[in-house]
N, C-alpha and C positions, 0 to 999 in steps of 0.2 A: 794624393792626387791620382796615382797609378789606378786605385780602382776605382775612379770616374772614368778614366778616358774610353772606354768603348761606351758608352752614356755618349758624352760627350763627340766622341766624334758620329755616333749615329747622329744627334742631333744637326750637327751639320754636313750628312750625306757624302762624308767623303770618305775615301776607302782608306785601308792603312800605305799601299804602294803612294798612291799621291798626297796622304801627310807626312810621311818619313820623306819623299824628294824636298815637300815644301821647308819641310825644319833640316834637310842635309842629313838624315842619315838614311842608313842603309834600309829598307822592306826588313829581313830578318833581325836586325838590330830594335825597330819598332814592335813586332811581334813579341821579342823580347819581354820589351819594357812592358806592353799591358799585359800581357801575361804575367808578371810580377816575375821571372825567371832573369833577368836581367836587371842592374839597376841604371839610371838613366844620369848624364851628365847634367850639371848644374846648368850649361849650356842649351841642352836638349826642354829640361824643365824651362828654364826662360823663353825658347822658342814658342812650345807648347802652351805655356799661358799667355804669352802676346797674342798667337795666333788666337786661341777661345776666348780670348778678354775681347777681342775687338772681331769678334762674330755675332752678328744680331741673335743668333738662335740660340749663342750660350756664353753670351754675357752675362745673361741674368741669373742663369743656373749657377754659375759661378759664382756670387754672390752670395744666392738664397743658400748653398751649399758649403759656405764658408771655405773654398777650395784653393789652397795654398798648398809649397809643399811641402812634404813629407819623405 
């Protein structure tokens, strides 16, 4: 999943400051994680594909892209 989410969050225009508030974690704790330098909490995974499961722009992608985690 890690190397979708800058895909993924372009698709839905939103920046990394205001996805890391939306799922509760920190701007540099996010940065972390798609940089693949960090690894992400099961918590943080569940956040992140709620949120992309249930966005028109990348539900689908999600799908077509077989993207679970990893």
């Amino acid at each position: 999943m890690v190397k979708y989410l800058p895909t993924l969050r372009d698709k839905t225009g939103i920046s990394q400051e205001a996805l890391s508030k939306l799922i509760g974690i920190s701007r540099q704790t996010y940065v972390g994680i798609e940089s693949g330098k960090k690894r992400m909490s099961w918590k943080t995974c569940l956040a992140l594909l709620f949120f992309f499961s249930y966005n028109n722009r990348t539900s689908n992608y999600i799908v077509e892209k077989n993207i679970f985690t990893k």
